[in-house]
C-alpha positions as CSV (number, residue, x, y, z in Angstrom):
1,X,4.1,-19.2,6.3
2,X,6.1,-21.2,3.6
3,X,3.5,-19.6,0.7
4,X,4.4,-15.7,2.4
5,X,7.7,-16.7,2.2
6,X,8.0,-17.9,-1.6
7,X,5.1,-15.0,-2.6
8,X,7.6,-12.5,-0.5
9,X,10.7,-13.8,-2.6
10,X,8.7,-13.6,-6.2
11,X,8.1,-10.5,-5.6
12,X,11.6,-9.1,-4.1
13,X,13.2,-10.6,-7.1
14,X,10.9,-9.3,-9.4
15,X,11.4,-5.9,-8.6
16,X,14.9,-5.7,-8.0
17,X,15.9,-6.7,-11.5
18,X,16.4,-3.2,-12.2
19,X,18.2,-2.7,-8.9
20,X,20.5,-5.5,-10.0
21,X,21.4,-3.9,-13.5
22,X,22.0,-0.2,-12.3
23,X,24.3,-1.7,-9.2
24,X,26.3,-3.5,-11.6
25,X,26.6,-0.3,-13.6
26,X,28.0,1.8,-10.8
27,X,30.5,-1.2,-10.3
28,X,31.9,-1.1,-13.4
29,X,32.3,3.0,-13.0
30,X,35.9,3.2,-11.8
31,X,34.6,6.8,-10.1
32,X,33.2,5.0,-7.6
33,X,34.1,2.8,-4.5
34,X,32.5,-0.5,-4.1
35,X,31.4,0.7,-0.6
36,X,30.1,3.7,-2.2
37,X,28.1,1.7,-3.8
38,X,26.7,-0.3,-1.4
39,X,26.3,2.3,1.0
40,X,24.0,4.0,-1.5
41,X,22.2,1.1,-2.5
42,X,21.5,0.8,1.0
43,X,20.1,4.0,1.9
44,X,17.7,3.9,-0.8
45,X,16.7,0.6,-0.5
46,X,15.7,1.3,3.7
47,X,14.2,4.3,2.3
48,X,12.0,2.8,-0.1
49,X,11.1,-0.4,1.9
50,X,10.3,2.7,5.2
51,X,8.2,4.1,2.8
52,X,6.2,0.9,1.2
53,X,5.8,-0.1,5.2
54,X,4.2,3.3,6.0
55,X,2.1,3.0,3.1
56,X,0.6,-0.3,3.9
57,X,-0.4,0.7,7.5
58,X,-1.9,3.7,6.2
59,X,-3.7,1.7,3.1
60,X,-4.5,-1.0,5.7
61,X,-6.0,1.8,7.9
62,X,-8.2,4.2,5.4
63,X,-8.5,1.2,2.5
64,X,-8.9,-2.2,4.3
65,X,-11.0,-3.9,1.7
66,X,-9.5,-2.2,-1.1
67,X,-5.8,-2.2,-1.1
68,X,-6.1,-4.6,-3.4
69,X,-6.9,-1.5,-5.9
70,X,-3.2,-0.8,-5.1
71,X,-2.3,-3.8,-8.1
72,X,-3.2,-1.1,-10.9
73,X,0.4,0.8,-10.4
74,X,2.5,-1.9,-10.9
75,X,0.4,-3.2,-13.9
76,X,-0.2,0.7,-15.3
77,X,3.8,1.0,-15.1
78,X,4.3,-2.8,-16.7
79,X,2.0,-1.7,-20.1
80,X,3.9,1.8,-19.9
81,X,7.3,-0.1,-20.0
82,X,5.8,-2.5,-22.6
83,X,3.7,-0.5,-25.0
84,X,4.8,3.5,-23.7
85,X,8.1,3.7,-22.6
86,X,10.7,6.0,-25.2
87,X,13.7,4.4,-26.5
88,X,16.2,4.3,-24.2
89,X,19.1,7.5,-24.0
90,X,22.9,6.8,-23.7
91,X,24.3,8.9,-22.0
92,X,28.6,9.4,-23.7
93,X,29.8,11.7,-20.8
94,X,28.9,12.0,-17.3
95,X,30.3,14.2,-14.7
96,X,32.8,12.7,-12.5
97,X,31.2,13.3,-8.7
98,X,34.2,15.1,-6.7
99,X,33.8,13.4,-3.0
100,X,32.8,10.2,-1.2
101,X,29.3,11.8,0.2
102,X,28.6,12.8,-3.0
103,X,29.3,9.4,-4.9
104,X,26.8,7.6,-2.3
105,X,24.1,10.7,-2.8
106,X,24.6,9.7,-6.4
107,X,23.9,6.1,-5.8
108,X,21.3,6.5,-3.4
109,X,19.1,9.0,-5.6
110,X,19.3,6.6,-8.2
111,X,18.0,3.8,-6.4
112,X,15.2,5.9,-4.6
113,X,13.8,6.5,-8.5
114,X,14.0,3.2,-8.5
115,X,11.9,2.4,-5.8
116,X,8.5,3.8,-7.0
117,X,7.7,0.2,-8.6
118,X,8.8,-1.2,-6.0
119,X,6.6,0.5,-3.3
120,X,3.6,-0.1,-5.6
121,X,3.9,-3.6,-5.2
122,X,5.1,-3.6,-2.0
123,X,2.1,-2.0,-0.5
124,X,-0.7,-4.2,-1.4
125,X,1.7,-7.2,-0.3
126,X,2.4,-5.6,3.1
127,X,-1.2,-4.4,3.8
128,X,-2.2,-7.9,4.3
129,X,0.3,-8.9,6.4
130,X,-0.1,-9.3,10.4
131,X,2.7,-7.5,12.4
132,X,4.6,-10.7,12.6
133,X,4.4,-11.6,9.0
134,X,5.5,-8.1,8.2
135,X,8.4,-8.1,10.6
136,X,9.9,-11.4,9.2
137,X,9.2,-10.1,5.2
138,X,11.0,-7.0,5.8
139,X,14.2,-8.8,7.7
140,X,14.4,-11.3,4.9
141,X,14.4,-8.0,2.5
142,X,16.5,-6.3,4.1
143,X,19.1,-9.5,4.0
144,X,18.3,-9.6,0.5
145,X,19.3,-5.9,-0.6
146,X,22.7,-7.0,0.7
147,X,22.4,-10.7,-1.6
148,X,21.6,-8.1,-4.5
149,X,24.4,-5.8,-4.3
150,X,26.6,-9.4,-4.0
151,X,24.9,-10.8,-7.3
152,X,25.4,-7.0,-8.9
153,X,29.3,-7.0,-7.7
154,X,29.6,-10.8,-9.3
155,X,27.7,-10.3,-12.3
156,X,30.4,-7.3,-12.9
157,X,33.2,-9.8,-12.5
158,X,31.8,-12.8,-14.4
159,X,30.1,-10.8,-17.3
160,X,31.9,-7.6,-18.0
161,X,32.9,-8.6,-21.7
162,X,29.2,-10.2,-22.6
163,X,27.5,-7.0,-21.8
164,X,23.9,-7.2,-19.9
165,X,21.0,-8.1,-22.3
166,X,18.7,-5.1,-23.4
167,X,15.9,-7.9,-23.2
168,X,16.0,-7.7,-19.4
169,X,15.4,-4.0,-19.3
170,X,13.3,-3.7,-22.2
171,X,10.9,-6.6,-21.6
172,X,11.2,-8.9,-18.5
173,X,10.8,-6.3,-15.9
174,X,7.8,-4.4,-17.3
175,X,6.1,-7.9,-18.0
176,X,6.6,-8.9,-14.4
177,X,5.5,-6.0,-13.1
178,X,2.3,-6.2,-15.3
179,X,1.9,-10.4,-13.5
180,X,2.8,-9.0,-10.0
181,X,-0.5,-5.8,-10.5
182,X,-2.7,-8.5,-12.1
183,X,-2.1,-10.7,-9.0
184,X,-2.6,-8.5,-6.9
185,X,-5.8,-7.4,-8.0
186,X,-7.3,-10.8,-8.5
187,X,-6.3,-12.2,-5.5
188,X,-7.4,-9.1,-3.5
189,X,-10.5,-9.2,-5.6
190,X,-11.1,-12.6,-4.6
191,X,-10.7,-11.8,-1.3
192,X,-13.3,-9.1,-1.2
């Protein structure tokens, strides 16, 4: 159980990098509530982690010996953020969002477009699991989307005048998503 536990954390820290950076974003956007914001963090992150869940049981169901096939995505998107990905677009002006249900739609949207890597990896991981495993993975999760908006709301706090490196973006998260497909489909491979 201690190796699910550290593979489980790896992983939910990998792919919330990019969580991280756009909640610290929409803290530092004096538009929005800090409740707002977690509100619609939250909502898109039960979404997301609903929709990886279904996907394992139903990958676990039709695929059993070959979920581990599943590793490609997050490795396909890792070389596409490496090698394929556009220069990045600033974007000067943004519409201000007029209402509270608004703001959180805003937030929420934003984080389920974030979610797609996250699923990907997220289903191979969960496929393997046992009902129990999958239970205690998805609590600790769900305790750590809350840790995530914390960190986010910090980092705005400690590091609003050093800026958030382009590096992390750019090349960390693509690069651990490309370790997190290949492990995936060795160790399912090895499995098999």
């Amino acid at each position: 159980m201690n190796t699910l536990l550290v593979v489980a954390g790896w992983l939910f820290v990998a792919t919330n990098l990019d969580t991280l950076v756009v909640i610290s974003a929409f803290c530092t956007d004096n538009d929005y509530r800090i409740w707002e914001v977690f509100v619609g963090h939250y909502v898109s992150f039960c979404l997301g982690l609903t929709a990886a869940v279904g996907g394992a049981v139903l990958a676990a169901e039709l695929f059993e010996d070959w979920t581990f096939l599943l590793g490609l995505v997050p490795l396909t998107l890792g070389l596409w953020g490496l090698f394929g990905r556009p220069p990045e677009a600033t974007i000067e002006d943004s519409p201000v969002v007029p209402n509270t249900a608004g703001r959180i739609g805003v937030v929420a949207v934003t984080g389920i477009g974030l979610s797609g890597e996250n699923i990907a990896v997220y289903i191979p991981f969960f496929a393997d699991l046992s009902s129990h495993e999958l239970a205690v993975v998805v609590g600790l999760y769900l305790i750590g989307a809350a840790v995530v908006f914390l960190v986010g709301l910090l980092a705005v706090y400690r590091l609003a005048t050093a800026g958030i490196s382009e590096r992390l973006d750019r090349w960390l998260v693509p690069s651990v998503l490309v370790v997190i497909g290949l492990y995936v489909i060795v160790t399912g491979a090895v499995v098999v």
